[in-house]
BADRENKE-824041 format. One record per residue (C-alpha): x, y, z; residue number from 1; residue in three letters. Coordinates in nm, 3 decimals. Example, Ala and Ser with C-alpha at 12.3 -4.5 7.8 and 13.67 -1.06 7.14 Angstrom:
! BADRENKE-824041
<rec <1.230,-0.450,0.780>,1,"ala"> <rec <1.367,-0.106,0.714>,2,"ser"> 
//
This chain:
! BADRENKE-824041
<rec <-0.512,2.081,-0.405>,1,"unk"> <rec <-0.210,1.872,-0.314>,2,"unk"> <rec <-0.190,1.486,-0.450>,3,"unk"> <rec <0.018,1.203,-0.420>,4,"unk"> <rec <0.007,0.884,-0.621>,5,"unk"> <rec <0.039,0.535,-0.403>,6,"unk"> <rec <0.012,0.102,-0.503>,7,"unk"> <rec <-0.055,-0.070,-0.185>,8,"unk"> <rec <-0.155,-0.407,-0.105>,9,"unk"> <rec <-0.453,-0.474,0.119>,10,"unk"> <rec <-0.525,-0.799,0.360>,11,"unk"> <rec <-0.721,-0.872,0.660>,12,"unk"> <rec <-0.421,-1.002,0.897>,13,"unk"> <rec <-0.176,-0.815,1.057>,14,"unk"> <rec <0.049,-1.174,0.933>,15,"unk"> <rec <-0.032,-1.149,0.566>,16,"unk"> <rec <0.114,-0.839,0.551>,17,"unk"> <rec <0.451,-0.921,0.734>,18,"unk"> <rec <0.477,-1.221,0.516>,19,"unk"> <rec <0.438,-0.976,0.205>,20,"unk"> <rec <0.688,-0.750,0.329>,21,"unk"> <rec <0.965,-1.006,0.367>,22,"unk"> <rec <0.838,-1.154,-0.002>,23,"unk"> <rec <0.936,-0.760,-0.123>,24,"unk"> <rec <1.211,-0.794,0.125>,25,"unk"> <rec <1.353,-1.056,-0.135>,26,"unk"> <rec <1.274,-0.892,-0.446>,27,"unk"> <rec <0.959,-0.998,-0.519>,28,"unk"> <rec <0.772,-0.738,-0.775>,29,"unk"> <rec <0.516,-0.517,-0.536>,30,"unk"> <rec <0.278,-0.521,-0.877>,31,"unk"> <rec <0.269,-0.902,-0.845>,32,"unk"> <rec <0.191,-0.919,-0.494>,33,"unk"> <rec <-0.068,-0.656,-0.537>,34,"unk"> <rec <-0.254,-0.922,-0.800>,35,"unk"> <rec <-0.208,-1.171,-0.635>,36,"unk"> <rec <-0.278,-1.110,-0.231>,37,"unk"> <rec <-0.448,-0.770,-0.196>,38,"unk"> <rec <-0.827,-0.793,-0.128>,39,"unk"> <rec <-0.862,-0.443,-0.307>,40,"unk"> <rec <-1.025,-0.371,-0.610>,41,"unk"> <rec <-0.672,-0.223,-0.703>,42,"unk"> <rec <-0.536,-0.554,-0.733>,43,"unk"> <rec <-0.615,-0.625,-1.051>,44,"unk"> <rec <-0.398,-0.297,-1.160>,45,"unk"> <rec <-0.129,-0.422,-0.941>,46,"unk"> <rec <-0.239,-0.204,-0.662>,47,"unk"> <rec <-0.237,0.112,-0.820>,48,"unk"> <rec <-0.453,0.388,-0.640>,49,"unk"> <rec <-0.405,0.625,-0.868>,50,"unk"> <rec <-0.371,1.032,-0.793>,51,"unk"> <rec <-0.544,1.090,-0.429>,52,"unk"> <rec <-0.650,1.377,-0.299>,53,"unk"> <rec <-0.551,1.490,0.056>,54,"unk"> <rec <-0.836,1.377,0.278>,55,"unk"> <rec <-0.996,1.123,0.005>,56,"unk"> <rec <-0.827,0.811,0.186>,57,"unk"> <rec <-0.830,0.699,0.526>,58,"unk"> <rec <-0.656,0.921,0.820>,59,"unk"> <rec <-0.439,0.662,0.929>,60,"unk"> <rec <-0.365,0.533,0.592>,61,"unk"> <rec <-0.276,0.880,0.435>,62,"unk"> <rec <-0.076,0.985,0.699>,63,"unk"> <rec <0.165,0.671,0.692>,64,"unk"> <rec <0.141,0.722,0.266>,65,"unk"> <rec <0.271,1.098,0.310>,66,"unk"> <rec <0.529,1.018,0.545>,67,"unk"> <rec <0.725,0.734,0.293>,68,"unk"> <rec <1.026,0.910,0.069>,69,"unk"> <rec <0.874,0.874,-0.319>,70,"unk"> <rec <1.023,0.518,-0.449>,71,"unk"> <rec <0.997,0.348,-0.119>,72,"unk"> <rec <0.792,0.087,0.082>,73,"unk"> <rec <0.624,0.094,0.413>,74,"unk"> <rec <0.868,-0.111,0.638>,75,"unk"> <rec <0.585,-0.171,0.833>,76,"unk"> <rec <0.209,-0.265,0.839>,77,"unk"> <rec <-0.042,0.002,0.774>,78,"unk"> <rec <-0.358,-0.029,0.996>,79,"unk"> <rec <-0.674,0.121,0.905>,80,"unk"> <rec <-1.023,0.082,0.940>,81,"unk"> <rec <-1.025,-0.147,0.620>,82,"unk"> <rec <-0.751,-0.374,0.737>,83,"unk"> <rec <-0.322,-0.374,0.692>,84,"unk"> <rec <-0.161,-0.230,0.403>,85,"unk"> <rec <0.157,-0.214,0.237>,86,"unk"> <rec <0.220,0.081,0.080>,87,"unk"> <rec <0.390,0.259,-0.203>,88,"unk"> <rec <0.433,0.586,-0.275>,89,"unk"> <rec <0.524,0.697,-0.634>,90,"unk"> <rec <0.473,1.034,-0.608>,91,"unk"> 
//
């Protein structure tokens, strides 16, 4: 079954995550942020989700995860049912 290995940063408001993005925008460390800001349980591993399996995360979530190059950063909000990420795929 096919994997892929994300950090993202979760927070309730559309804003939070824009002001996150422009933090990474000025090379501010993602893992730091993740501590920090998310409201995840990942946080405390700097947003590290570990290996997921295709259909274990949210639709909307997994298809915006999938669709980022390996090394880079959503550009943009995620929305999903849980709130905005930021994602980052590693693998």
């Amino acid at each position: 079954m096919k994997t892929y290995h994300v950090h993202h940063i979760l927070v309730k408001a559309r804003f939070e995550a824009e002001d996150l993005l422009k933090k990474i925008a000025e090379g501010k460390k993602f893992s730091e942020l993740a501590k920090k800001f998310s409201t995840c349980n990942s946080a405390a591993h700097g947003g590290d989700l570990g290996e997921l399996k295709m259909g274990q995360a949210d639709c909307d979530f997994e298809e915006a995860a999938l669709a980022l190059p390996v090394g880079k950063t959503s550009s943009n909000p995620i929305r999903s049912k849980f709130g905005y990420h930021i994602i980052h795929r590693i693998k």
